[in-house]
Every structure is written in structure tokens, then in C-alpha cells.
Steps between C-alpha positions, in 0.01 A plus 500: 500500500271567794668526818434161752470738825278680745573835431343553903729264618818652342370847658409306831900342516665867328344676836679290700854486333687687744450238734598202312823468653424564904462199677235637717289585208194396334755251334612370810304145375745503180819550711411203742446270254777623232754256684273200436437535185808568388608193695283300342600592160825493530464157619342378174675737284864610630494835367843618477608588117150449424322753264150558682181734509261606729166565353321763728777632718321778642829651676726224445535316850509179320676630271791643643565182704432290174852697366664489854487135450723527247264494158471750211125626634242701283201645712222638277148699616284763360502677820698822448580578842560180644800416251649858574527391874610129382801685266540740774585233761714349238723819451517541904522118594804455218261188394669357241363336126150652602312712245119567464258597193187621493341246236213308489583113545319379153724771341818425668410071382447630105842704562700227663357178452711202690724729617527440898570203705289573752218710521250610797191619614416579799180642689354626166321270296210617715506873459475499126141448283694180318738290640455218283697728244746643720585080542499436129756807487740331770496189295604695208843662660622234681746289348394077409606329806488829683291598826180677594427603845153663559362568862082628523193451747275191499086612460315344822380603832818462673693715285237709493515535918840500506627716198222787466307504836818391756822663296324793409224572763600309826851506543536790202821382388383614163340778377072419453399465154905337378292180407180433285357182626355399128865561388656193681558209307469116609821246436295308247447822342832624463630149414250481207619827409860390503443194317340680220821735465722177461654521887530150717444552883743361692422584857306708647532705910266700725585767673333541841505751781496474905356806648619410812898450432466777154640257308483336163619192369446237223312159541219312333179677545458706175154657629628825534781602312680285318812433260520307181821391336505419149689392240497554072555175329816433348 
């Protein structure tokens, strides 16, 4: 099987593993908004005694807080170095019902197939060359009547002002070069793609940013970045 990833991008994310987990960081972005996502899905799917996975989970800060809500949680990657620091942080934080593999999602879904309640996705559809089968692949391992939660970038000139040219340039809160414009993917795009794989949206967020008060939060405009939650059929 030929691996669905950037092998750049996994070099570009393994460089900067040692930061994952300082909240000053380059990942400063991912700890600000890890409370509102989890929020959010935890409002739609209580997690506790839930068996979940996080697809792309770089060095588990959804992950960790997926299992701290009380569910069984999975976190896979095929960066090396990230998961060290995400099962490093889980031997020093006492995180319990956490563990990580380094797999490829389209393996994991011919290994486990309908095996989680929930699964998600988060800030990665757009870093590998084809998301439409990392979605099919989420569709496979969650369970019939189980969730999908997938968060990306929207293609346009706002997102490409805002994401690339203010995040990364202007106020640097990223690193330059973390996003490939042509990468980003539109709603309609993703939603075709999920329909395909057999998932029903049920609601979808966006996730917007103040520069002047540094803070995120979750509304309506899905220009930017935005969340999808979705559902398998029963």
C-alpha cells in the first residue's frame, strides 16, 4: 500500500516535536483552541466510556484530553517523533486509557473496521496528497451510528490572508511554509467527499480568531477554519 502522506510534511512537524507540548510554542494555536473543540464534541458526543481515535495526533494534545474525558482514546501518526513526545507526556502526565501507533489511517480501517465510536480528525486533511481517502478510511472504523469529527481550512482569499499570509507572516503565530494554499479544501468539497464514504453531516462550526483579544472561539463563519461533525448511518 502506498503511504497517503507528505513525507516533507512529516519531516517539517518531526523538527518541531519537542515543542508540541509548550504552550508558548509554535503549537500555541492548537492549545487555544483544544478547549473548544473538545467542547464541542463532547457536546454532540459525551465521551466518557467511549472507545475513540484520533487520526493525525501529531503529539497527542487532542488526544490526551480526548482520554481525560473519560474515553478509551487511540491516537495514531506516522510521525516518529511526535508520538514519542505524545507517549512521553502520557508517562509524565499519568494520562490515563491513552495509547498511540504509528500506522497509516487506511491501514489501521482494513485492521479494525467499525471498531470506534467516535473518531477524529483534526487540522490534517490538508497536509496530506489525498484526503478524500484518509475520509473513506474514517468511515470505515467508526462504528454504524457512530461519529466523525474532522476540522481543515476553506480554499479562498480570506483564508488565504488570514491562514498563510496573517498566521504565518504578520502576526507569525505559526511557523511560514505550515500551510500550502492549494492544499485547503472547500465545505462542498469535503462534504462531497464525506458523502461518498457513506458519512451524514450533521452540523458543521468555524473557528475564528481576534488578534486583538488572542482569542478563539466557535461561531458560524466557516471561511477560515472550520469543523464538521458527522455521523455513519445506522
Amino acid at each position: 500500500m502506498t503511504i497517503n502522506a507528505d513525507p516533507q510534511e512529516l519531516a517539517k512537524f518531526g523538527e518541531l516535536a519537542h515543542r508540541w507540548w509548550d504552550p508558548e510554542s509554535e503549537f500555541k494555536p492548537l492549545h487555544q483552541i483544544n478547549p473548544l473543540r473538545l467542547g464541542w464534541i463532547d457536546s454532540l458526543c459525551p465521551l466518557a466510556g467511549l472507545k475513540v481515535l484520533d487520526v493525525g495526533c501529531g503529539g497527542g494534545i487532542l488526544t490526551d484530553s480526548l482520554a481525560r474525558k473519560g474515553a478509551e482514546a487511540l491516537g495514531i501518526d506516522l510521525a516518529t517523533k511526535a508520538l514519542r513526545v505524545a507517549q512521553l507526556h502520557a508517562m509524565e502526565a499519568g494520562t490515563p486509557n491513552v495509547s498511540y501507533q504509528e500506522i497509516a489511517v487506511e491501514a489501521l480501517a482494513e485492521q479494525r473496521p467499525g471498531e470506534f465510536d467516535a473518531v477524529t480528525c483534526m487540522e490534517m486533511l490538508e497536509h496530506v496528497p489525498d484526503p478524500a481517502s484518509v475520509v473513506k478510511a474514517l468511515a470505515t472504523l467508526v462504528k454504524p451510528g457512530g461519529w466523525v469529527f474532522m476540522s481543515t481550512l476553506n480554499r479562498n482569499f480570506k483564508s488565504f490572508l488570514l491562514a498563510i499570509v496573517g498566521a504565518e507572516y504578520v502576526l507569525k503565530m505559526l511557523p511560514a511554509g505550515t500551510h500550502e494554499y492549494a492544499r485547503f479544501i472547500k465545505p462542498a468539497e469535503l462534504a462531497r467527499m464525506a458523502r461518498e464514504a457513506g458519512l451524514e453531516l450533521h452540523c458543521s462550526k468555524g473557528l475564528g480568531y481576534n488578534p486583538f483579544t488572542q482569542r478563539y472561539s466557535l461561531g458560524s463563519d466557516t471561511d477560515v477554519n472550520y469543523l464538521f461533525a458527522l455521523r455513519r448511518p445506522v
